[in-house]
DOVEXRO-239090 format. One line per 5 residues: number of its first residue (from 1); their letters; for each residue x negated, y negated, z of N, C-alpha, C. Coordinates in steps of 0.001 Angstrom, whole numbers, plus 500000, padded with zeros to 6 digits. Last residue first. Example, Ala and Ser with C-alpha at 12.3 -4.5 7.8 and 13.67 -1.06 7.14 Angstrom:
2) SA) 487150 502250 507080 486330 501060 507140 487100 499970 507870 ~ 486810 505690 507800 487700 504500 507800 486800 503300 507800
//
This chain:
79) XXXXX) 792559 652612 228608 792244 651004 228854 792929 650275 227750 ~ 792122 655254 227115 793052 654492 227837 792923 653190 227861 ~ 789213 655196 227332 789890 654847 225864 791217 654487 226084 ~ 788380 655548 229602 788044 654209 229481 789188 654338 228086 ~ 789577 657979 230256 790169 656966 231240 789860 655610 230712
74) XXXXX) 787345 659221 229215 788738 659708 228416 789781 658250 228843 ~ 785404 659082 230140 785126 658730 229144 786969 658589 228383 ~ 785828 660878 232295 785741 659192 232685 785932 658561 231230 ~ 786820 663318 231642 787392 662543 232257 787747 661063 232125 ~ 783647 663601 230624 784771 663745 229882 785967 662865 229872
69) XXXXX) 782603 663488 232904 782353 662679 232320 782987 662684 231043 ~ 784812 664569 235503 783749 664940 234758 783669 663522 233993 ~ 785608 662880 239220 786007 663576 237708 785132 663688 236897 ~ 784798 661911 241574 785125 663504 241364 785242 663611 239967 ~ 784451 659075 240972 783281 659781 240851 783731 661372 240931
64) XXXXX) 787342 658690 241007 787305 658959 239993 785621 659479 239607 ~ 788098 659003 244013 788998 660029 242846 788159 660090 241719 ~ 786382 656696 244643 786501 658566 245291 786637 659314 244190 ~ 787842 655190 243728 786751 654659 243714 786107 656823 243792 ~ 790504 655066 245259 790305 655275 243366 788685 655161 243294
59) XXXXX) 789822 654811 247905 790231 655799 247550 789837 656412 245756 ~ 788402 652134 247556 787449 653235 248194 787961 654852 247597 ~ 791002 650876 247075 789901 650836 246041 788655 652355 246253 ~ 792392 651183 249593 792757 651631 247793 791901 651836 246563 ~ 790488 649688 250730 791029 651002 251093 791333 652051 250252
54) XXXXX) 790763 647037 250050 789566 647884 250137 790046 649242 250247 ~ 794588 646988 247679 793088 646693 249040 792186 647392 248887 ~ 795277 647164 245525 796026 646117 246735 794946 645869 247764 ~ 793221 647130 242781 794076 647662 243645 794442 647206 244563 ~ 792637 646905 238833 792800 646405 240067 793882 647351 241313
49) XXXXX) 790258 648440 237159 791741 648487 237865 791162 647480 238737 ~ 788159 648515 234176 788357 647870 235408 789705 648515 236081 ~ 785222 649812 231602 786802 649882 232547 786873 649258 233946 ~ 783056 648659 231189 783533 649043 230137 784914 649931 230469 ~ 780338 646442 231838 781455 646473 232207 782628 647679 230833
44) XXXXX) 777226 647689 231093 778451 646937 230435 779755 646942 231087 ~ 773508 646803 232053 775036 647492 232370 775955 646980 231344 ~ 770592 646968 230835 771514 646219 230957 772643 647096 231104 ~ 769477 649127 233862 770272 648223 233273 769934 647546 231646 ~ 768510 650897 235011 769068 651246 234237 769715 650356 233639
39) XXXXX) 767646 649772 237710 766233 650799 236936 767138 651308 235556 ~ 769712 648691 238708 768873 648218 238122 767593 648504 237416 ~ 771398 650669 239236 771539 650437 238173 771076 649114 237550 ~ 770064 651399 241290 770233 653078 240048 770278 652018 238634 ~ 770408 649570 243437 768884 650641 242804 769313 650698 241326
34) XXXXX) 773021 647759 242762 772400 648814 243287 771326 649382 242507 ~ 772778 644065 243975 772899 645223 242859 772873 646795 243641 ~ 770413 641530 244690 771703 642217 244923 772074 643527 244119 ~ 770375 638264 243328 769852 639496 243916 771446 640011 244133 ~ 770932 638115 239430 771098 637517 241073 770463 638950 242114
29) XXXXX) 770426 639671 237078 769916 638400 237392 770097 637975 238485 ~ 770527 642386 237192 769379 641638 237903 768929 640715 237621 ~ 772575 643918 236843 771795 643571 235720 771047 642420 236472 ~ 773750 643620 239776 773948 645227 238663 772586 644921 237504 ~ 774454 641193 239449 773468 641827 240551 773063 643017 239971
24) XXXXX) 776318 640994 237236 774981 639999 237328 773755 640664 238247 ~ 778240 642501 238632 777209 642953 237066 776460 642084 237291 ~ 778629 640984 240608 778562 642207 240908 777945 643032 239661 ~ 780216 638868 239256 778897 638468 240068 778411 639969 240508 ~ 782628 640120 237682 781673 639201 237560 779758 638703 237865
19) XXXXX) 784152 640647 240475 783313 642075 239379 782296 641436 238236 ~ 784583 641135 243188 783894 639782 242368 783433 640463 241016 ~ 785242 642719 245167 786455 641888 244488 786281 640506 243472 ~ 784114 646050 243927 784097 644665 244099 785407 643694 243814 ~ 783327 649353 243491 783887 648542 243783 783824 647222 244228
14) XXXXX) 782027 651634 241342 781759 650501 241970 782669 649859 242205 ~ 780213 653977 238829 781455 653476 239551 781373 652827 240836 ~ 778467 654464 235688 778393 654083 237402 779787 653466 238187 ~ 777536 656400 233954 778757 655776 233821 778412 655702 235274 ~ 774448 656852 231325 775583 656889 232657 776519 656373 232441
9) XXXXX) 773259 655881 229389 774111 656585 229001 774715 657131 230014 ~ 771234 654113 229950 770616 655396 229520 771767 656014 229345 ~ 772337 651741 230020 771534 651586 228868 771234 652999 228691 ~ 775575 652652 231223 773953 652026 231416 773320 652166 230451 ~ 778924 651003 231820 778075 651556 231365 776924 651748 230997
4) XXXX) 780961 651117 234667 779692 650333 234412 779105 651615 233144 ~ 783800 650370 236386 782846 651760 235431 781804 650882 234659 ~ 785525 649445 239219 784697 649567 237782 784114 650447 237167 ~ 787928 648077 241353 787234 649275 240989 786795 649106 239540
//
């Protein structure tokens, strides 16, 4: 699970077990990516977790697009 930060000042959340190659797609050097955050890129990787499985991930993945941007912002200084 990730938090991507965008050149326009989003915060994009994303799961991958390649988080590496998954910004590359994100920032459009490989294909691949999503829309949003190639009309917004360069991205920054700027919080990660790791979790036991897809499942887990989908879940924290859930939890944390529910939270404000306050929240998110609060979760990265943690880190």
């Amino acid at each position: 699970m990730y938090l991507l930060h965008c050149v326009n000042n989003s915060l994009y959340c994303g799961i991958s077990n390649d988080i590496a190659k998954r910004i590359r797609q994100h920032n459009g050097k490989i294909k691949g990516g999503a829309k949003y955050t190639r009309a917004y890129a360069p991205c920054e990787l700027v919080y990660q977790e790791k979790v036991s499985n897809k499942s887990q991930a989908l879940k924290r993945e859930y939890e944390i697009k529910q939270m404000s941007r306050i929240d998110k912002l609060s979760l990265i200084k943690k880190q």
